[in-house]
Structure formats: structure tokens, C-alpha cells
PDB file of the backbone (N, CA, C, O) and the ligand in Angstrom, with CONECT records:
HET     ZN  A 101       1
ATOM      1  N   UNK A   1     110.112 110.415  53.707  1.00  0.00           N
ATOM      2  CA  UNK A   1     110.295 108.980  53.579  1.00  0.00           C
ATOM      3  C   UNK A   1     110.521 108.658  52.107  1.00  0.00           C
ATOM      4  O   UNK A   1     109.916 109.352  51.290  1.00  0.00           O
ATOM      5  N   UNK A   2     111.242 107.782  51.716  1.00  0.00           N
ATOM      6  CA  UNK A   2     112.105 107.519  50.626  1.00  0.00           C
ATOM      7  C   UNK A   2     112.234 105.765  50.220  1.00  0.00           C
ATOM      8  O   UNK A   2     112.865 104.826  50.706  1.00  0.00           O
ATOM      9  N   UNK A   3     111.312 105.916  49.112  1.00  0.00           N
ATOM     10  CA  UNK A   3     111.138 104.736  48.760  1.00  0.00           C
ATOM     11  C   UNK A   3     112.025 104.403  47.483  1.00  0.00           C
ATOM     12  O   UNK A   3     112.187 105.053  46.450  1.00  0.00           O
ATOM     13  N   UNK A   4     112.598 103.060  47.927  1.00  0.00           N
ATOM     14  CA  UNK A   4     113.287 102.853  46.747  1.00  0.00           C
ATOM     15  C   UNK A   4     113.381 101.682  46.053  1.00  0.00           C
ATOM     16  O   UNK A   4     113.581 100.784  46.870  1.00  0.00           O
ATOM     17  N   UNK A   5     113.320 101.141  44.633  1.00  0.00           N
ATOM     18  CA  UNK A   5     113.051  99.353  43.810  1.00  0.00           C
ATOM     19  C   UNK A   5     113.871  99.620  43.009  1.00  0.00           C
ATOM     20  O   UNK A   5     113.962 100.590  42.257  1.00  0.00           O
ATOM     21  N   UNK A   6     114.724  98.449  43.198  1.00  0.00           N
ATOM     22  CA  UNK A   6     115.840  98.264  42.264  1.00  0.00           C
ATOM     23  C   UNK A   6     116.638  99.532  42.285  1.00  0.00           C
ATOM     24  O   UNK A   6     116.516 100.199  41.258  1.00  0.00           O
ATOM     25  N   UNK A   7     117.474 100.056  43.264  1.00  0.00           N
ATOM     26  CA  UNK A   7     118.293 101.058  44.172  1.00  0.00           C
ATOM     27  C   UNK A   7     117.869 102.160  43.045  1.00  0.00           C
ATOM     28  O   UNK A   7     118.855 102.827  42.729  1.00  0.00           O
ATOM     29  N   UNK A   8     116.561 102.581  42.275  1.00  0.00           N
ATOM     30  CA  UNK A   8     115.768 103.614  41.815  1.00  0.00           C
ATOM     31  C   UNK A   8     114.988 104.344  42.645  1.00  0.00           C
ATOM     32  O   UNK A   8     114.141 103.644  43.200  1.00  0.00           O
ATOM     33  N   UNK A   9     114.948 105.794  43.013  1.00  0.00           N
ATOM     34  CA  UNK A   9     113.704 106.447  43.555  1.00  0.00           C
ATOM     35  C   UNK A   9     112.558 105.984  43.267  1.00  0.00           C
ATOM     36  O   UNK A   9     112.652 105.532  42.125  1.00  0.00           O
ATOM     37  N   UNK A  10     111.125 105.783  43.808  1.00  0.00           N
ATOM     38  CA  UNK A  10     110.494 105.572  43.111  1.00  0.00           C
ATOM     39  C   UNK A  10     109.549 106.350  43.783  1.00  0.00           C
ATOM     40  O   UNK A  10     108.559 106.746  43.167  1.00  0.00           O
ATOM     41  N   UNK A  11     109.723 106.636  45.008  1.00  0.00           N
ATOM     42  CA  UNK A  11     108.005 107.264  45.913  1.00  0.00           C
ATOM     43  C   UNK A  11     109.575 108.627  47.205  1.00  0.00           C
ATOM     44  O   UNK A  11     110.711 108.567  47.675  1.00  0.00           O
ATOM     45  N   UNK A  12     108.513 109.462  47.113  1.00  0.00           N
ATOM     46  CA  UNK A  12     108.939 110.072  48.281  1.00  0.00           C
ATOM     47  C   UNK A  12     107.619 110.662  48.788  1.00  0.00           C
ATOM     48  O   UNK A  12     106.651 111.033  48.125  1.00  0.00           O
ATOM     49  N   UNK A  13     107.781 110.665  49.979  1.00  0.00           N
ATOM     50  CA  UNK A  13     106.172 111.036  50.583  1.00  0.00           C
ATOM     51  C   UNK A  13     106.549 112.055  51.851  1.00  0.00           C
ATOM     52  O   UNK A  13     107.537 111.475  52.303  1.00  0.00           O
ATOM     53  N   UNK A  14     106.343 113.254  52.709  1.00  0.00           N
ATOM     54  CA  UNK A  14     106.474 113.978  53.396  1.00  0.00           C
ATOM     55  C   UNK A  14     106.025 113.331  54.378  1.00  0.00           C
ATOM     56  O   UNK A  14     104.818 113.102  54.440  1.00  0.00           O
ATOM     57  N   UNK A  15     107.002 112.841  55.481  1.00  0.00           N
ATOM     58  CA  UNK A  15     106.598 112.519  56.877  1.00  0.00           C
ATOM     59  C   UNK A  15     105.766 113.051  57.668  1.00  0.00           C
ATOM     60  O   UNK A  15     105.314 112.366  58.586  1.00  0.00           O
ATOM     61  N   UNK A  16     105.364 114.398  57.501  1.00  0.00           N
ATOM     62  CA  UNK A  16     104.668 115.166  58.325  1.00  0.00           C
ATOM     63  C   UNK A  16     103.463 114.936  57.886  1.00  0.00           C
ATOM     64  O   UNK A  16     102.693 114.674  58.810  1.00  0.00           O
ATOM     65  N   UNK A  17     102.960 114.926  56.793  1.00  0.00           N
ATOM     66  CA  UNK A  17     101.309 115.621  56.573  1.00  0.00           C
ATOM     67  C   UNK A  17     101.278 114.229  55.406  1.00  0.00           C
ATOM     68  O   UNK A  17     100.202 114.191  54.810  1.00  0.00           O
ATOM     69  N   UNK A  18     102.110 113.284  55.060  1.00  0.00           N
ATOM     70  CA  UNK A  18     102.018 112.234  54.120  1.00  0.00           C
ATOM     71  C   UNK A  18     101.521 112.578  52.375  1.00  0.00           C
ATOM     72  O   UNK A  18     101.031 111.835  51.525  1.00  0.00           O
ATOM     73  N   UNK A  19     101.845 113.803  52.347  1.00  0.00           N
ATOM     74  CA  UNK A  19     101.993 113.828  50.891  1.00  0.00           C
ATOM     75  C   UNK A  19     102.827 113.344  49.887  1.00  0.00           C
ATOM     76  O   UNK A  19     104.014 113.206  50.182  1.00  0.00           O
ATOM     77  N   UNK A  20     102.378 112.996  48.521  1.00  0.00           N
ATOM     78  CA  UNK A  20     103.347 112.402  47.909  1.00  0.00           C
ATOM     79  C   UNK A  20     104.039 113.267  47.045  1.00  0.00           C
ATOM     80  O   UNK A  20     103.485 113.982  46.210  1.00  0.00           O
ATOM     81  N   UNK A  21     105.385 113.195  47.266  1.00  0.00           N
ATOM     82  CA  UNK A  21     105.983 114.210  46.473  1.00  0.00           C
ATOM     83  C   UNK A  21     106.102 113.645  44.928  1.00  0.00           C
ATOM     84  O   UNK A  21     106.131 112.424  44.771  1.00  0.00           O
ATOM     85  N   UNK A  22     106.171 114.513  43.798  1.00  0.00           N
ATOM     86  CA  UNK A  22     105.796 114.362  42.807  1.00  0.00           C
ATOM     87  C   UNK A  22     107.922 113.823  42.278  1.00  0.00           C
ATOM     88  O   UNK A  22     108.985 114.443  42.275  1.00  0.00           O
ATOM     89  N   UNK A  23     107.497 112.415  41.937  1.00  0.00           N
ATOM     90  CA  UNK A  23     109.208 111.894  41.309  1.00  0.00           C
ATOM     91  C   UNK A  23     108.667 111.344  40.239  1.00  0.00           C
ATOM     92  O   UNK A  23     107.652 110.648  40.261  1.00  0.00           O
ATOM     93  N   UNK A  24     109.381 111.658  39.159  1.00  0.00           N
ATOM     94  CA  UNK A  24     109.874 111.064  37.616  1.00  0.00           C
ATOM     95  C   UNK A  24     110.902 110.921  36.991  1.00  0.00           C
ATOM     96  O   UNK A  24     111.568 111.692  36.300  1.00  0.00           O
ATOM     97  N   UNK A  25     111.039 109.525  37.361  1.00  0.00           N
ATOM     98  CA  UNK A  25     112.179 108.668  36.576  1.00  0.00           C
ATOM     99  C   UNK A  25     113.542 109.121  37.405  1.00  0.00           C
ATOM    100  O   UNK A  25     114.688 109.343  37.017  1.00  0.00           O
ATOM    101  N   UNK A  26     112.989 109.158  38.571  1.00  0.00           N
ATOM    102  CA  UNK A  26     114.018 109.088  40.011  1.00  0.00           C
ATOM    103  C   UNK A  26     114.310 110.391  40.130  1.00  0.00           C
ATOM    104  O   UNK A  26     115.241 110.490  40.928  1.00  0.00           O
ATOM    105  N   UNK A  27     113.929 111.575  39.677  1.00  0.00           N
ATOM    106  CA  UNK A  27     114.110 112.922  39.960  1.00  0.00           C
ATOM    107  C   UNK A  27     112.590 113.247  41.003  1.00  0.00           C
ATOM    108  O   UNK A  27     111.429 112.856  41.131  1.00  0.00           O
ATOM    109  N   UNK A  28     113.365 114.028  41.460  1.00  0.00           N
ATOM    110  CA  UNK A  28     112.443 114.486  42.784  1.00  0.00           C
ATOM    111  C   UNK A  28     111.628 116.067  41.616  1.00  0.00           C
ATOM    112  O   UNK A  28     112.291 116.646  40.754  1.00  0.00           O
ATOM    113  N   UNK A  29     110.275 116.380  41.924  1.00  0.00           N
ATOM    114  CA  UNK A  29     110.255 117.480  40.491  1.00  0.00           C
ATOM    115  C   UNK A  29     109.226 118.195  41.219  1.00  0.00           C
ATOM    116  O   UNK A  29     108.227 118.580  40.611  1.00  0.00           O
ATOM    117  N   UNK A  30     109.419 118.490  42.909  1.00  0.00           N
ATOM    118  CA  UNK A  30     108.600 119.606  43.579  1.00  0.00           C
ATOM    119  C   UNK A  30     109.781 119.877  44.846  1.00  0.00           C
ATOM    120  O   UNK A  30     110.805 119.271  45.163  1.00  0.00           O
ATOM    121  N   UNK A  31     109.149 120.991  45.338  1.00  0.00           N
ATOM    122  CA  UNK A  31     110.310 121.599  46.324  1.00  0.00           C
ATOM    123  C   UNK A  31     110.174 120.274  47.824  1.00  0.00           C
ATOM    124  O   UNK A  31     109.123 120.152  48.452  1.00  0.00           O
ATOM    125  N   UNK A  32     111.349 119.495  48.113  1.00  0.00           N
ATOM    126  CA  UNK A  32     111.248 118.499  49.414  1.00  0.00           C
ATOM    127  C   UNK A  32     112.689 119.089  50.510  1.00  0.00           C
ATOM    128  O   UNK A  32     113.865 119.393  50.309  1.00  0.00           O
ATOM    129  N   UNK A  33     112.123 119.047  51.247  1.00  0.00           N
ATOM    130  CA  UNK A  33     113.528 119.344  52.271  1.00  0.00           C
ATOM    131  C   UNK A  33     113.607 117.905  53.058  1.00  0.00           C
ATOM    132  O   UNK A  33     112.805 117.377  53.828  1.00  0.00           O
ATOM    133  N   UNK A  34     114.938 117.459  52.544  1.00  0.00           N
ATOM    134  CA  UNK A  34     115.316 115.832  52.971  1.00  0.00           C
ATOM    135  C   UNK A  34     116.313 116.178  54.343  1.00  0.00           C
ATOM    136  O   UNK A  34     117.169 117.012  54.049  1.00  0.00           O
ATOM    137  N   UNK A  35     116.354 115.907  55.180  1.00  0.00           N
ATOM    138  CA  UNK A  35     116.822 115.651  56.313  1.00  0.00           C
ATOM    139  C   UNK A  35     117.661 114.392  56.703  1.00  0.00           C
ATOM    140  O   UNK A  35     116.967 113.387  56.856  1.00  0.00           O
ATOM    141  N   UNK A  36     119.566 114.158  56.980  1.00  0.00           N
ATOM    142  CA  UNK A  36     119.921 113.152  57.538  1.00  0.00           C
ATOM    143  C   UNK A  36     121.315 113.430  58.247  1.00  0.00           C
ATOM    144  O   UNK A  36     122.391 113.901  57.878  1.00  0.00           O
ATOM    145  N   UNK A  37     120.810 112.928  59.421  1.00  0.00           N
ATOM    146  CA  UNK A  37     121.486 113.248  60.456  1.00  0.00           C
ATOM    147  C   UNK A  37     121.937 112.373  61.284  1.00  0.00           C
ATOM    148  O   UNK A  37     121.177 111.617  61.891  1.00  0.00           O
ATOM    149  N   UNK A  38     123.701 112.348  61.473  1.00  0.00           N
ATOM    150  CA  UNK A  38     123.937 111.573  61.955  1.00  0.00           C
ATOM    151  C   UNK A  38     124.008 111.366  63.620  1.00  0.00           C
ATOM    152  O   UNK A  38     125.221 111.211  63.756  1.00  0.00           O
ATOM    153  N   UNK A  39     123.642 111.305  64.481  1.00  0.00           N
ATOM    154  CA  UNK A  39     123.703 111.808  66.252  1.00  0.00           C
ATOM    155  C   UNK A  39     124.972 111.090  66.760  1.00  0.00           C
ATOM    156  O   UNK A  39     125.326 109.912  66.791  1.00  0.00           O
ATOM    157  N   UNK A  40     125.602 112.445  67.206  1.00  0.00           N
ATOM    158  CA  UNK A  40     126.758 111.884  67.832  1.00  0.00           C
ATOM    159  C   UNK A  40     126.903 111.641  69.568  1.00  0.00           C
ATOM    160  O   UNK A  40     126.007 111.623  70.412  1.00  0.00           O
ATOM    161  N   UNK A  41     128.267 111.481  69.718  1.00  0.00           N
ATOM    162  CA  UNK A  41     128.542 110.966  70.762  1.00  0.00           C
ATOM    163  C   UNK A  41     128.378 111.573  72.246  1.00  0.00           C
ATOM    164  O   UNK A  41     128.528 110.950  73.296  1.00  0.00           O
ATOM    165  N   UNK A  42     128.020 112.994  72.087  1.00  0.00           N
ATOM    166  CA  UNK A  42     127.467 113.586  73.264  1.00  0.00           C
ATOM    167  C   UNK A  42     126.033 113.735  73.499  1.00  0.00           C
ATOM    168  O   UNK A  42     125.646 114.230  74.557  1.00  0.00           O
ATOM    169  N   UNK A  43     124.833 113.167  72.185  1.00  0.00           N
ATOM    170  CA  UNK A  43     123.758 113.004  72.471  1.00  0.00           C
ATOM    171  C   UNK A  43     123.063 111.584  73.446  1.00  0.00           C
ATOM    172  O   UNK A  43     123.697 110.664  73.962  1.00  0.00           O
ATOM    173  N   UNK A  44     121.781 111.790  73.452  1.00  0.00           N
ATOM    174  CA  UNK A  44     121.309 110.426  74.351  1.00  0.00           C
ATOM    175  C   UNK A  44     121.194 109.334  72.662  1.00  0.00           C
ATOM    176  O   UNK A  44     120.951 108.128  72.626  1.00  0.00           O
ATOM    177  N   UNK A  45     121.422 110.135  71.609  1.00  0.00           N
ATOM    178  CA  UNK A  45     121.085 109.035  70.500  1.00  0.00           C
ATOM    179  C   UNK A  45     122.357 108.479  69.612  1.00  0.00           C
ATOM    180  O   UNK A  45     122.236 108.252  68.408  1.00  0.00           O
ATOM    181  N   UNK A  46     123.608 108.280  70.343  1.00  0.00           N
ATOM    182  CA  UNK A  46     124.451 108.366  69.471  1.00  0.00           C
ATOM    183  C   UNK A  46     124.631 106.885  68.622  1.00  0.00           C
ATOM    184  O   UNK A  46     123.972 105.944  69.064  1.00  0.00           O
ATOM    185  N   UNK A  47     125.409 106.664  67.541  1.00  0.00           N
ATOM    186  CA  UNK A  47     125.468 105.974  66.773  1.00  0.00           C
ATOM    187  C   UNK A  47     123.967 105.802  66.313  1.00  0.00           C
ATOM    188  O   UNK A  47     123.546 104.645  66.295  1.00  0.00           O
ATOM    189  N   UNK A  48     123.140 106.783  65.950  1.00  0.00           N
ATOM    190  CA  UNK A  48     121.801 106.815  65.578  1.00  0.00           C
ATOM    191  C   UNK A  48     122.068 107.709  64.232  1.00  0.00           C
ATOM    192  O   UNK A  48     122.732 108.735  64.376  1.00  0.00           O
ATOM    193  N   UNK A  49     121.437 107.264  62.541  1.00  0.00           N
ATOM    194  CA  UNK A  49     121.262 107.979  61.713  1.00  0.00           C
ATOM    195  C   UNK A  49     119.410 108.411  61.579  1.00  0.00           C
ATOM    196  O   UNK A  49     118.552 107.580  61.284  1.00  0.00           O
ATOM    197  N   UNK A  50     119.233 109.357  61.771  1.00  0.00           N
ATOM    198  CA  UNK A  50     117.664 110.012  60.866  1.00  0.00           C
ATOM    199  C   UNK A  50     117.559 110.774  60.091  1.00  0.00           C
ATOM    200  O   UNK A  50     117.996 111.925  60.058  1.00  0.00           O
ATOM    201  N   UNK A  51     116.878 110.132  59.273  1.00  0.00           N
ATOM    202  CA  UNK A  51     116.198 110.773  57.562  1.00  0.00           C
ATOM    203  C   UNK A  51     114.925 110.948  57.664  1.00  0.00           C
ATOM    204  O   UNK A  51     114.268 110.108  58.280  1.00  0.00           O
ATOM    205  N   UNK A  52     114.164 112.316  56.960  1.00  0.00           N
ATOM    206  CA  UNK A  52     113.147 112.337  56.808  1.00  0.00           C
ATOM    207  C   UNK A  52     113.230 113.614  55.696  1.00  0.00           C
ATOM    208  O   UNK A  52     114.078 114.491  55.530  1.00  0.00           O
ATOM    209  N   UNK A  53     111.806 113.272  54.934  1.00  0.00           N
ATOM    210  CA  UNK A  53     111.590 114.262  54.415  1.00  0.00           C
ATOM    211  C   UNK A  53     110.502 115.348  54.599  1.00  0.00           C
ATOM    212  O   UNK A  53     109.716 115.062  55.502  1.00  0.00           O
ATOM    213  N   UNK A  54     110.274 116.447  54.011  1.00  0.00           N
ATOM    214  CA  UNK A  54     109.258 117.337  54.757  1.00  0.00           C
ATOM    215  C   UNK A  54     108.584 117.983  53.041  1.00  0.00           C
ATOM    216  O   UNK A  54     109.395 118.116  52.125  1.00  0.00           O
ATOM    217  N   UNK A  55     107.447 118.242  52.868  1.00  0.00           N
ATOM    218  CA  UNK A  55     107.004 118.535  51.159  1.00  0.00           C
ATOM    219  C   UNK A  55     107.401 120.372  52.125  1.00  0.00           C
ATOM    220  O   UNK A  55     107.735 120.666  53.273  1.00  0.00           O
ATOM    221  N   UNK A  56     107.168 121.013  51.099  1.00  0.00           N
ATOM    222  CA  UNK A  56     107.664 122.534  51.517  1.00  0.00           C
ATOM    223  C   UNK A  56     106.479 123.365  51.930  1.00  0.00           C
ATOM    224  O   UNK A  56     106.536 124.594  51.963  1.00  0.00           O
ATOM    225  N   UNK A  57     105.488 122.727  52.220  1.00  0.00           N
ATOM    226  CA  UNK A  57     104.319 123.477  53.283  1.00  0.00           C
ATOM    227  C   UNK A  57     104.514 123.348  54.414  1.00  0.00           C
ATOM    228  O   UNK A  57     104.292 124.240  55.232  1.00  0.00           O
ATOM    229  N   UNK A  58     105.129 121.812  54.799  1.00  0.00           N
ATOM    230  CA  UNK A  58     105.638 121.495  56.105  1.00  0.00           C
ATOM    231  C   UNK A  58     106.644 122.479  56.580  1.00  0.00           C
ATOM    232  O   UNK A  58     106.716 123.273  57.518  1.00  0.00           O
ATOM    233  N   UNK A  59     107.300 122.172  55.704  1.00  0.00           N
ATOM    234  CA  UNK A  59     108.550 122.922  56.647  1.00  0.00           C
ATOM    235  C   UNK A  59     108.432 124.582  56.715  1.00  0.00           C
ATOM    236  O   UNK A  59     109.159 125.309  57.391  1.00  0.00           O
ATOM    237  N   UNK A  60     107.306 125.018  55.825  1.00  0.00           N
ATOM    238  CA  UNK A  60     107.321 126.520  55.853  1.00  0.00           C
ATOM    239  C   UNK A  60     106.565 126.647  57.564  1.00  0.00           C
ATOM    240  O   UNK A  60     106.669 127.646  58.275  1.00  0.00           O
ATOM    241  N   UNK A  61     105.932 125.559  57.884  1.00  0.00           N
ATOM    242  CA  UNK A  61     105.008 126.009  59.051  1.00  0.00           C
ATOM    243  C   UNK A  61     106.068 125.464  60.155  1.00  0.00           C
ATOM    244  O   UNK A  61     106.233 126.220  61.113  1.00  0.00           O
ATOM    245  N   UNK A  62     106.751 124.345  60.148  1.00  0.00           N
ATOM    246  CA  UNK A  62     107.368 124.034  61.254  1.00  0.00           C
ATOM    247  C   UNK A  62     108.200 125.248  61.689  1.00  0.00           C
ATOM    248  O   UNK A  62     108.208 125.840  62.768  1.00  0.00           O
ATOM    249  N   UNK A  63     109.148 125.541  60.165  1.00  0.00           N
ATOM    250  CA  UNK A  63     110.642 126.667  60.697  1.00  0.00           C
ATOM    251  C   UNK A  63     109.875 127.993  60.884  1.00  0.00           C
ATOM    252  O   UNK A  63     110.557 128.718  61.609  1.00  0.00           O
ATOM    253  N   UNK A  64     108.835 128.539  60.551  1.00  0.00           N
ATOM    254  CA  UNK A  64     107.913 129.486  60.962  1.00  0.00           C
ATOM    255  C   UNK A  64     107.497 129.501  62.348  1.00  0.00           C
ATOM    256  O   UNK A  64     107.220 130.601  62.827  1.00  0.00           O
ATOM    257  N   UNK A  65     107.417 128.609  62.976  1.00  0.00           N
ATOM    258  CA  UNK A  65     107.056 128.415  64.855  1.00  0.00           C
ATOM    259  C   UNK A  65     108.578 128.403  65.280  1.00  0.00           C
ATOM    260  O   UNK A  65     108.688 128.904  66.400  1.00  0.00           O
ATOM    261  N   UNK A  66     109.891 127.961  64.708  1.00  0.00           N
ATOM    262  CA  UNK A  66     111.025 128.699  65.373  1.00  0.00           C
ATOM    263  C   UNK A  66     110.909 130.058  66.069  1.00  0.00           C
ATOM    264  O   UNK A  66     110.243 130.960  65.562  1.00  0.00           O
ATOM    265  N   UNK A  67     111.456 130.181  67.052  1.00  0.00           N
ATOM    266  CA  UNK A  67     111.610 131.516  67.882  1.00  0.00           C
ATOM    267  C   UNK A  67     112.827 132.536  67.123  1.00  0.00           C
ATOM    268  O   UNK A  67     113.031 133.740  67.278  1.00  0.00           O
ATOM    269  N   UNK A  68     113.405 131.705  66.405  1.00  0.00           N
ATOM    270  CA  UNK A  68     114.288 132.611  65.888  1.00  0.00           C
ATOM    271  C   UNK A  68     114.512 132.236  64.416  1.00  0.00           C
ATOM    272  O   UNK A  68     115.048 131.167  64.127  1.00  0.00           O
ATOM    273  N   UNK A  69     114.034 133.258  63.329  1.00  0.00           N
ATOM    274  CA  UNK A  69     113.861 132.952  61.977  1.00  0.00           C
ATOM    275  C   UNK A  69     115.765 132.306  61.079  1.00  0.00           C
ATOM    276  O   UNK A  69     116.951 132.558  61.291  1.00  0.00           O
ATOM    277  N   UNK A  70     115.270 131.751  60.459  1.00  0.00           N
ATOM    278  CA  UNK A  70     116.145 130.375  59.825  1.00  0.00           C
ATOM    279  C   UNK A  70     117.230 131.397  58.515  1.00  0.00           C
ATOM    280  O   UNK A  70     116.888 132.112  57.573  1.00  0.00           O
ATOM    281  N   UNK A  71     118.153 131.131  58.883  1.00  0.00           N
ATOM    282  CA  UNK A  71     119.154 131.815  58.366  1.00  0.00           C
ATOM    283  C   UNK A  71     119.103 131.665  56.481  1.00  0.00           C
ATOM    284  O   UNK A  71     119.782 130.679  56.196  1.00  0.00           O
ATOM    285  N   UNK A  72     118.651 132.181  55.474  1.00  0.00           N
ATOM    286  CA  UNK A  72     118.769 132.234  54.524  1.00  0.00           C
ATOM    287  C   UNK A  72     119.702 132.975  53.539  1.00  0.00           C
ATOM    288  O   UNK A  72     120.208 134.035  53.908  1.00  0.00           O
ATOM    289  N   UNK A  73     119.981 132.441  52.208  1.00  0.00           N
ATOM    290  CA  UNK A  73     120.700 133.458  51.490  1.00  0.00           C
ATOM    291  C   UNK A  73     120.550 132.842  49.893  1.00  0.00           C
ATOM    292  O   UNK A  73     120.306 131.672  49.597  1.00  0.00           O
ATOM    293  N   UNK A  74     120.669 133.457  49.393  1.00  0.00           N
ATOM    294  CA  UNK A  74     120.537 133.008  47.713  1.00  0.00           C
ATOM    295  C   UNK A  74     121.445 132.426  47.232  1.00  0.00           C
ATOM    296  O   UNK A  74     122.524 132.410  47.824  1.00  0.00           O
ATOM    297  N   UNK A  75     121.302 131.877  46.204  1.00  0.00           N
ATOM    298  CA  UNK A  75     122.716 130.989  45.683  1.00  0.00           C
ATOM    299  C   UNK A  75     122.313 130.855  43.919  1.00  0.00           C
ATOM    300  O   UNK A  75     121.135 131.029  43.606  1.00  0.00           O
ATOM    301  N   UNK A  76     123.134 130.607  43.051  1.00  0.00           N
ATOM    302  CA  UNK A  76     122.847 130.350  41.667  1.00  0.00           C
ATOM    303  C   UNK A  76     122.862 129.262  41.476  1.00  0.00           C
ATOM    304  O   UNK A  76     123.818 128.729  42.039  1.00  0.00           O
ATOM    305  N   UNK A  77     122.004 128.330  40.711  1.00  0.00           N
ATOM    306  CA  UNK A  77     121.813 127.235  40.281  1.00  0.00           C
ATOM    307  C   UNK A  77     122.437 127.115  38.988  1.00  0.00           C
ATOM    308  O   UNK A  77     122.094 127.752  37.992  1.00  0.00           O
ATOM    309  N   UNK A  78     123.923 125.764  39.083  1.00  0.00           N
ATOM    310  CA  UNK A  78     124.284 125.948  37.806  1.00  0.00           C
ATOM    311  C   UNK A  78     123.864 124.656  37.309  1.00  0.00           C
ATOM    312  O   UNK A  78     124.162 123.554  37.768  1.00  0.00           O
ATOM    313  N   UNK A  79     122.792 125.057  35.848  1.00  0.00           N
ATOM    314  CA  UNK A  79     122.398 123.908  35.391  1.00  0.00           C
ATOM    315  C   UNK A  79     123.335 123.633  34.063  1.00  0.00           C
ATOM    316  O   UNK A  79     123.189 122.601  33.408  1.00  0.00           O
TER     317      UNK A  79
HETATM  318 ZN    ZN A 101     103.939 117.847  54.358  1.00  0.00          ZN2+
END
């Protein structure tokens, strides 16, 4: 969940377990997996958008109860 004043970040908090993720000066500055999805036209939810966010304990335990482990690969960060 994604709080925002004066179209600035100001709060992000993990939907699951309601932690507050740590933001300064609208940078997000801990690991969050943001979620938004638009549902289309062959679902029961279409013309439906959902956002959420998850702090990265959440999501290590949710995608961990997957039956089938979550496709990863490395990438370089160009700062
Ligand atoms: Zn959480």
C-alpha cells in the first residue's frame, strides 16, 4: 500500500503483515515487491486494476508455499 501527499511517496507499508517500509525523500530504501495488475477480459475481474505491496519476508514465505519454485535469474544494476 502506497501512500502518497502532494503526488510525493511518503509511506509504503506491506499489505500482508503491515510493515512499514523504510522511504526517504520518496525513495523506497528496503527490498518491496510492488504488484499491479491489470485483469483482463477473460477474467471474472475485468476492467479491474490491483496494486499491492509485499516487504520481502512476505513474499519470501508466500512464493516459498508455491508448488513450483519462481523462476529467477541475475541481472546488473546500472547505477
Ligand atoms: Zn510483510
Amino acid at each position: 500500500m502506497r501512500v502518497y501527499k502532494d503526488k510525493k511517496l511518503t509511506k509504503v507499508v506491506c499489505n500482508n503483515c503491515g510493515k512499514n517500509i523504510k522511504v526517504n525523500n520518496s525513495t523506497i530504501e528496503e527490498g518491496v515487491f510492488f504488484a499491479d495488475y491489470k485483469w483482463g477480459y477473460f477474467s471474472k475481474k475485468d476492467g479491474r486494476e490491483d496494486t499491492f505491496d509485499l516487504c520481502e519476508k512476505c513474499y519470501d514465505e508466500i512464493t516459498e508455499k508455491f508448488l513450483y519454485k519462481i523462476n529467477t535469474k541475475n541481472y546488473t544494476e546500472l547505477l
